[in-house]
KETOR-222850 format. One record per residue (C-alpha): residue number from 1; x, y, z. Coordinates in steps of 0.1 Angstrom, whole numbers. Layout:
N
+-----+-------+-------+-------+
! pos !     u !     v !     w !
+-----+-------+-------+-------+
! NUM !     X !     Y !     Z !
...
+-----+-------+-------+-------+
! end
This chain:
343
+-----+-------+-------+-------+
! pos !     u !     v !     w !
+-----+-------+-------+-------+
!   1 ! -1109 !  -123 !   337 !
!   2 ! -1102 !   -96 !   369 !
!   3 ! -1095 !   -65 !   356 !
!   4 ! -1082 !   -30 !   375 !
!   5 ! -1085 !     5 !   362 !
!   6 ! -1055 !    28 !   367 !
!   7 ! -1078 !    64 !   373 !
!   8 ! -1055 !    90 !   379 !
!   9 ! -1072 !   112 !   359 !
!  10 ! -1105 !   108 !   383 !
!  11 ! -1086 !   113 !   413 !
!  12 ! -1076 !   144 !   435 !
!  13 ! -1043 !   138 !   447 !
!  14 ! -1040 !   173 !   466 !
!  15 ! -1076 !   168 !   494 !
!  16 ! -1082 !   132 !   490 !
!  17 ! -1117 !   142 !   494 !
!  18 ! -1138 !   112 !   490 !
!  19 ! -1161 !   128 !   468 !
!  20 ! -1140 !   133 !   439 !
!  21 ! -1115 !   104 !   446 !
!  22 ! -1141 !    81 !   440 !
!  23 ! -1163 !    97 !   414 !
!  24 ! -1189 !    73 !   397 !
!  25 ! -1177 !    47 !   416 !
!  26 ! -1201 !    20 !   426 !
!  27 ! -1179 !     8 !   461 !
!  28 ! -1154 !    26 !   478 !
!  29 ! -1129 !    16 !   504 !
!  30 ! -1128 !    35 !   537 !
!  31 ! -1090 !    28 !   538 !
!  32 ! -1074 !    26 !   503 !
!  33 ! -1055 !   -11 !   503 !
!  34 ! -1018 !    -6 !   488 !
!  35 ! -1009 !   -28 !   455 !
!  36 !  -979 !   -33 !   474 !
!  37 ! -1001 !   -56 !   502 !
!  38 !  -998 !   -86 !   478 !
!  39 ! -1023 !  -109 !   498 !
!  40 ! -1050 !   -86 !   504 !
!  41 ! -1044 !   -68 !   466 !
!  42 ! -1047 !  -104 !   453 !
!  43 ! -1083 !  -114 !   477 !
!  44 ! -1100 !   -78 !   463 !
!  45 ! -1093 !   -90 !   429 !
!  46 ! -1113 !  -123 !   431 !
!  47 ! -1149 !   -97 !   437 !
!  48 ! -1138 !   -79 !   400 !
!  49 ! -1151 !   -91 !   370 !
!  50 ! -1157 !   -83 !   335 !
!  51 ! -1186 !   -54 !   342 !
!  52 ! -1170 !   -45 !   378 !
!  53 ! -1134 !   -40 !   380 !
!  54 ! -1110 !   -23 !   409 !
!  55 ! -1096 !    12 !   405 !
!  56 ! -1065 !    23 !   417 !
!  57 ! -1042 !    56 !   417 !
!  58 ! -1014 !    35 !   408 !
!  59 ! -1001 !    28 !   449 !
!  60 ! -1037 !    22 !   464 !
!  61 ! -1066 !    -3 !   453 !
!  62 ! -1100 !    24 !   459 !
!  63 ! -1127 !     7 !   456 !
!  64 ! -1149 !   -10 !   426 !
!  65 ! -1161 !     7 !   395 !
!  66 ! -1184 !     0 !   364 !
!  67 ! -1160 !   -11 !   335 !
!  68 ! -1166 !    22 !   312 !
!  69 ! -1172 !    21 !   275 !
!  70 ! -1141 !    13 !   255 !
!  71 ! -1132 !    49 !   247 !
!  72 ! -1128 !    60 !   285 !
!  73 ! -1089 !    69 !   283 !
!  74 ! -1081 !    45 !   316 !
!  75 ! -1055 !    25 !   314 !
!  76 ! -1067 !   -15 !   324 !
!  77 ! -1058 !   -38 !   334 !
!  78 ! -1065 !   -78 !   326 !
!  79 ! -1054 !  -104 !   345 !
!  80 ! -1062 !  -135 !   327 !
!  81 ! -1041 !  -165 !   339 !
!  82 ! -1014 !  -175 !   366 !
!  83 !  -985 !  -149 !   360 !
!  84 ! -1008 !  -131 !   331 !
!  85 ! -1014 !   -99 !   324 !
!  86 ! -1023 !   -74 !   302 !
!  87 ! -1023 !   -35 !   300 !
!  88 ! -1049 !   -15 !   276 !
!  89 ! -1063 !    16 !   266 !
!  90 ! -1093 !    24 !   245 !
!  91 ! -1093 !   -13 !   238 !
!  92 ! -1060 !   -13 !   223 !
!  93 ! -1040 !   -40 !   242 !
!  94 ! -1003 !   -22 !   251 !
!  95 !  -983 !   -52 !   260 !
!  96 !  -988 !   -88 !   272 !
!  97 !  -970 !   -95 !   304 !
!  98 !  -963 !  -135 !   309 !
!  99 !  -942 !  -143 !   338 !
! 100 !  -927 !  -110 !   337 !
! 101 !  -915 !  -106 !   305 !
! 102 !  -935 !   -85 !   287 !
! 103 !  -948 !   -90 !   250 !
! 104 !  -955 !   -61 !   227 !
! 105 !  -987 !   -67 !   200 !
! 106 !  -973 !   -63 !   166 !
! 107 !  -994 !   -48 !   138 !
! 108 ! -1024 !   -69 !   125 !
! 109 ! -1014 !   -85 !    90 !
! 110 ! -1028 !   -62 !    59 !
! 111 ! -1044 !   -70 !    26 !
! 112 ! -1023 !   -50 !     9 !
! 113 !  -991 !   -69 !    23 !
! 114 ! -1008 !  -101 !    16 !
! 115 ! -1019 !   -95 !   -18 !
! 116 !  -977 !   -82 !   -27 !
! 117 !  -961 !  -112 !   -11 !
! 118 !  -989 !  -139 !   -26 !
! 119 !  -993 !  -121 !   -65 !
! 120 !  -954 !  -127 !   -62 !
! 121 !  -952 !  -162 !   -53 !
! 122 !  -983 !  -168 !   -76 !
! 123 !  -984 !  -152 !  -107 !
! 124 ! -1012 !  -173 !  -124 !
! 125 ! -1035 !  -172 !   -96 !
! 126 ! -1069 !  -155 !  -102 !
! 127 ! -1084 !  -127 !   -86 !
! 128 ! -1112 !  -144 !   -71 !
! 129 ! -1085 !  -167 !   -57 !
! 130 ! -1066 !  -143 !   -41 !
! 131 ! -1099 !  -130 !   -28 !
! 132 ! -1108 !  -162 !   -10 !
! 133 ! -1076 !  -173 !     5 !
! 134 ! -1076 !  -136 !    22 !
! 135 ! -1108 !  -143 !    38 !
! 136 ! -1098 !  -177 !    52 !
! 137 ! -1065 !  -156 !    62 !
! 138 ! -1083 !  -131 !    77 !
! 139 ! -1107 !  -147 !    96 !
! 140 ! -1077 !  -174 !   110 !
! 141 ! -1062 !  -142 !   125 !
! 142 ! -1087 !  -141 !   151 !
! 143 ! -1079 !  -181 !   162 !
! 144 ! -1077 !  -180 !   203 !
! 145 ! -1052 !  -205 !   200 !
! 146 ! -1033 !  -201 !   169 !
! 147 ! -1032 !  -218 !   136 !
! 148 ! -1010 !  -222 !   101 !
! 149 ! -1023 !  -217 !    68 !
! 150 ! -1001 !  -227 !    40 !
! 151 ! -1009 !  -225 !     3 !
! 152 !  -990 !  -249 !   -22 !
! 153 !  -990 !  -247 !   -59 !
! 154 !  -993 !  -285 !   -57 !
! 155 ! -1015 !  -288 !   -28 !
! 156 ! -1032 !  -318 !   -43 !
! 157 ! -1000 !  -336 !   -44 !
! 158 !  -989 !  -322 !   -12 !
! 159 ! -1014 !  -329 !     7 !
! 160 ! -1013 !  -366 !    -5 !
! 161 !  -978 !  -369 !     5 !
! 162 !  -983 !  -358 !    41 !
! 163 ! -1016 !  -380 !    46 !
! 164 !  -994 !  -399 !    68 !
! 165 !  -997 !  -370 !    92 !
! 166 ! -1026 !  -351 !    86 !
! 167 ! -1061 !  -357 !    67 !
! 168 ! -1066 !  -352 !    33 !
! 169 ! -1100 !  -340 !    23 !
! 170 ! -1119 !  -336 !   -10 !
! 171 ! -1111 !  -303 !   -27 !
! 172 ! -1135 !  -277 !   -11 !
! 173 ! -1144 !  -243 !    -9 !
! 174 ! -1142 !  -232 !    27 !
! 175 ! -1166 !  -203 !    43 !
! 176 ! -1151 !  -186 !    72 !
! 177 ! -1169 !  -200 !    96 !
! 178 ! -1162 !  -236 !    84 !
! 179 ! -1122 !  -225 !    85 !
! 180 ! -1127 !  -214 !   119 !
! 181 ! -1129 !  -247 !   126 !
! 182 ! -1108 !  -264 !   110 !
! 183 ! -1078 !  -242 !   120 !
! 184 ! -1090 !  -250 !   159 !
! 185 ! -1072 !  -285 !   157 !
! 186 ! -1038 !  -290 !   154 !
! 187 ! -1015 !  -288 !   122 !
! 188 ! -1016 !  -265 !    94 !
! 189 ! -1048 !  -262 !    65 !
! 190 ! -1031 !  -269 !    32 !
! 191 ! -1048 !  -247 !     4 !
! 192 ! -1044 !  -246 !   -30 !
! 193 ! -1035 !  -205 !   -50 !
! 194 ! -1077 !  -209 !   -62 !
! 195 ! -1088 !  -207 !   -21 !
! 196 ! -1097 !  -246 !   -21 !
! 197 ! -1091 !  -264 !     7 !
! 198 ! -1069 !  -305 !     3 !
! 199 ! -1061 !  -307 !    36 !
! 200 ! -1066 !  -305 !    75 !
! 201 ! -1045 !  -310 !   104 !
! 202 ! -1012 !  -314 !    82 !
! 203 !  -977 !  -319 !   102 !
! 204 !  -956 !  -300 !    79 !
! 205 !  -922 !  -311 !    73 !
! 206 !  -887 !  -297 !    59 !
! 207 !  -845 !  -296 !    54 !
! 208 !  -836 !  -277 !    84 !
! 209 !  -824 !  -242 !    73 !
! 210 !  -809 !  -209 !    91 !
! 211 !  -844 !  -191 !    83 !
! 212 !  -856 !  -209 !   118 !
! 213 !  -857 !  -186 !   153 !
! 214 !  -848 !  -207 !   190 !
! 215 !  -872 !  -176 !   201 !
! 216 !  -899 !  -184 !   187 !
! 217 !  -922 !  -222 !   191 !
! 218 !  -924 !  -251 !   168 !
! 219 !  -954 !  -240 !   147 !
! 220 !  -933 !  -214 !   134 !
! 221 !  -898 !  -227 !   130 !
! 222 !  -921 !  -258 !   108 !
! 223 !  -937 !  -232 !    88 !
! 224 !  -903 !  -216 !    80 !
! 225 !  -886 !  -250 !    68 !
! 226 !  -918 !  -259 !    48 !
! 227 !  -918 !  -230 !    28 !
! 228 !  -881 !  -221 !    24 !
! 229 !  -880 !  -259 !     8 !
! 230 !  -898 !  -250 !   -23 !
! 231 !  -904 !  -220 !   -43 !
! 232 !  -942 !  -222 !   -47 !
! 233 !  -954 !  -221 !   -10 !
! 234 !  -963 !  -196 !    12 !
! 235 !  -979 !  -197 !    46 !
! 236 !  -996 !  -173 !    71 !
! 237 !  -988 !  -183 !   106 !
! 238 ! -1009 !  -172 !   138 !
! 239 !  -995 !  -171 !   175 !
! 240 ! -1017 !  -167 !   200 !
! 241 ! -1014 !  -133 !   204 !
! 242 ! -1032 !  -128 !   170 !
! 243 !  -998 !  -116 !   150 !
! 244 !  -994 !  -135 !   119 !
! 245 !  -958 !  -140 !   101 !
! 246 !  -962 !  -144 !    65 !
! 247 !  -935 !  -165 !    53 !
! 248 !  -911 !  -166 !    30 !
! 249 !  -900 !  -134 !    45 !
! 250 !  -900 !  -118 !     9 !
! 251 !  -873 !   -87 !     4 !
! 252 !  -875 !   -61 !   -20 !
! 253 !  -873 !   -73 !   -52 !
! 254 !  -847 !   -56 !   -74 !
! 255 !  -830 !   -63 !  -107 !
! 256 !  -795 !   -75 !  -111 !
! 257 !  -787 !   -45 !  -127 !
! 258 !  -794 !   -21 !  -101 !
! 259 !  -777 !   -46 !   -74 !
! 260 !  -746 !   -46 !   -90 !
! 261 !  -750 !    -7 !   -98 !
! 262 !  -754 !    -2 !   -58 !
! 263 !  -725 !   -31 !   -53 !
! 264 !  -700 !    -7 !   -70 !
! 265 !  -711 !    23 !   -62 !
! 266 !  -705 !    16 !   -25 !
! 267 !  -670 !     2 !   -35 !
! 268 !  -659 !    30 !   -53 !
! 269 !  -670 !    52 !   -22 !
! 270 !  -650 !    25 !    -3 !
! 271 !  -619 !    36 !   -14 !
! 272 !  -617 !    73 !   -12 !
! 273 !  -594 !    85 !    15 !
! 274 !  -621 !    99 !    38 !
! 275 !  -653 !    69 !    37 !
! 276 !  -685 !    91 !    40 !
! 277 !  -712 !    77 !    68 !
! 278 !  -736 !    71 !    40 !
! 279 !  -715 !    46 !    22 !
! 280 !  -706 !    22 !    57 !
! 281 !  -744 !    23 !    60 !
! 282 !  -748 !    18 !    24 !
! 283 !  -724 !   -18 !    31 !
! 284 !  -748 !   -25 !    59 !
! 285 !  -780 !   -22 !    41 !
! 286 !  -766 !   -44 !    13 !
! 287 !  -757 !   -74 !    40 !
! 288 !  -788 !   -69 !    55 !
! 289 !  -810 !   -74 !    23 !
! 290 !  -791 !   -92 !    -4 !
! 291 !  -761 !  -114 !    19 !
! 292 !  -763 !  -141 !    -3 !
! 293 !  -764 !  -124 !   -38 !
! 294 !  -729 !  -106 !   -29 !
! 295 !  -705 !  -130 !   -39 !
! 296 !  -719 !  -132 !   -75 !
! 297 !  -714 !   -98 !   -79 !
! 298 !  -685 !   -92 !   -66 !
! 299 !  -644 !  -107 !   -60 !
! 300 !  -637 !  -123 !   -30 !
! 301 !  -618 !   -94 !   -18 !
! 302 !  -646 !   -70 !   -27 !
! 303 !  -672 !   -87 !    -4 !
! 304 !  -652 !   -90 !    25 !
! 305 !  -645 !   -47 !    22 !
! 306 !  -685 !   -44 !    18 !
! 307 !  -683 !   -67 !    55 !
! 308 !  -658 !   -42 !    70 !
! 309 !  -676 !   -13 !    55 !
! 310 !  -708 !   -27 !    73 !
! 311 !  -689 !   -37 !   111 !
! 312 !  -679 !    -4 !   107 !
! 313 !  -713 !    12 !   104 !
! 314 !  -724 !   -11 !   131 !
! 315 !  -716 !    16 !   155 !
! 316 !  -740 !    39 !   136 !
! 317 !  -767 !    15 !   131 !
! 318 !  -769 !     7 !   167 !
! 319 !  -784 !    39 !   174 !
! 320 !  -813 !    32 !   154 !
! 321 !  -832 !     5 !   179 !
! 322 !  -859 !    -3 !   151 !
! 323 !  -857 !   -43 !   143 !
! 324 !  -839 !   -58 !   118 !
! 325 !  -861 !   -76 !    95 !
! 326 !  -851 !  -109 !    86 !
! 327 !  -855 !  -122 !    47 !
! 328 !  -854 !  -161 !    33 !
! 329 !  -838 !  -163 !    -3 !
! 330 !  -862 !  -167 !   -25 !
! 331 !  -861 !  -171 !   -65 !
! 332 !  -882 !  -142 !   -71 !
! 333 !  -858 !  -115 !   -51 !
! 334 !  -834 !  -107 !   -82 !
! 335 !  -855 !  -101 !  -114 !
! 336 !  -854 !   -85 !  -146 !
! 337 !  -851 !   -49 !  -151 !
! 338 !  -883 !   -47 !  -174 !
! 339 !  -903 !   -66 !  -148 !
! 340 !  -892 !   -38 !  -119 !
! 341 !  -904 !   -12 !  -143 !
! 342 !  -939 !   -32 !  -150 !
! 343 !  -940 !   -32 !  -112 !
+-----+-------+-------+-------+
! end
């Protein structure tokens, strides 16, 4: 891996004195070489290695210098394969760069989201279960080359069912190390809600569905029709950039009740003469969460004002640049009003 530090902050821009432009370096250049010089950029970067890397002042390659501990605030610089790159501070990796389009690390999946979305998808499932598929989660997040880990609430039956393309094992308890492993090949590890493992290298299968994303490659887009076939699956998907989707994409669950409160609510704001803001971005909330639950709560003519209501916040919205999050329709999304107050 050839690596360059960005040292601005070790570098006196006013005297160019060579004393404190190339403080606690270990080589210096006579004559700085431009990063704009291509070739001869390119030719210094073959002599930098993971303890040596170049510095620069952002226009001029200085010299070589001992890569620093990981708390030095310099930026780095990683170049780790034709068209490549990466950009980090402090160890923290800032964005992926492949080809020129650059790739921004997402947040590393949590216990706590796991434990919500996999408690809610499998209610009978004991704690020591829960424990143990975490820790083959968890240590599959750190797979160079990603993996898929699905769990089925028939993963004995499952698992013989797609023995045509994948192998079936004998129910076992997997370590970490051994899942390591296993998720290094090919195809997803099919576990059960207890943590035991039925199956390796599994091609999963599935109806296509409008859950799937042409962004994104076919490991994911499998995972989503897999698990948007049947209520009881769920699976944790790992790119190579060590994000994991959990999937389904669960939303909120609410009761019918306070749907159908917030349904009517926003029409009754709907039709007074002047629409407040907050009742267009109400309309827009409600087709971005619960789309498909609309039409049982409301007339024909009702959901199609909620759709106007919601084009017409568009315009609002679009101000706000976070992400829209994306949900698959799941039985568990509408439930009892007694169960949301358990919850």
């Amino acid at each position: 891996m050839r690596s360059a530090l960005d040292r601005r902050d070790r570098v006196s821009a006013q005297d160019g004195g060579s004393e404190d432009r190339h403080a606690g370096a270990s080589l210096c250049f006579i004559e700085p070489i431009p990063i704009a010089d291509a070739t001869r950029a390119r030719k210094m970067l073959n002599i930098s290695s993971q303890s040596f890397a170049l510095y620069t002042d952002t226009e001029n390659l200085l010299g070589l210098v001992k890569v620093p501990a990981t708390d030095d605030p310099s930026f780095r610089v990683h170049f780790t394969g034709h068209g490549h790159w990466q950009i980090a501070v402090r160890n923290e990796v800032l964005a992926r760069i492949k080809h020129g389009v650059p790739n921004f690390p997402r947040p590393r999946l949590r216990r706590e989201q796991f434990e919500r979305a996999f408690t809610r998808l499998f209610p009978q499932a004991s704690a020591d279960g829960l424990d143990q598929v975490w820790a083959l989660a968890d240590s599959a997040l750190d797979q160079a080359h990603g993996t898929t880990i699905v769990v089925v609430g028939d993963a004995a039956e499952e698992s013989h069912r797609l023995s045509g393309q994948g192998t079936c094992i004998e129910r076992t308890a997997l370590c970490p190390d051994l899942s390591k492993l296993l998720t290094a090949i090919d195809g997803a590890v099919i576990l059960d809600p207890e943590g035991f493992c039925h199956a390796i290298g599994a091609i999963l299968d599935g109806p296509a569905c409008c859950g799937g994303d042409p962004g994104r490659g076919a490991r994911f887009n499998s995972a989503v029709r897999y698990v948007n076939d049947r209520s009881n699956r769920m699976a944790i998907v790992v790119s190579q950039d060590g994000h994991a989707d959990l999937l389904p994409r669960l939303r909120p669950q609410i009761s019918r009740q306070s749907l159908k409160k917030r349904v009517d609510d926003a029409l009754m704001q709907l039709r007074e003469e002047s629409v407040p803001t907050s009742a267009r971005e109400e309309c827009a909330c409600l087709v971005q969460e619960y789309p498909e639950y609309l039409s049982d709560l409301a007339s024909e003519d009702e959901v199609r004002r909620i759709l106007l209501g919601s084009l017409a916040a568009r315009g609002l919205l679009e101000e706000d640049r976070t992400p829209r999050v994306v949900y698959d329709m799941h039985p568990t999304d509408i439930v009892e009003e007694a169960l949301i107050n358990l919850a």
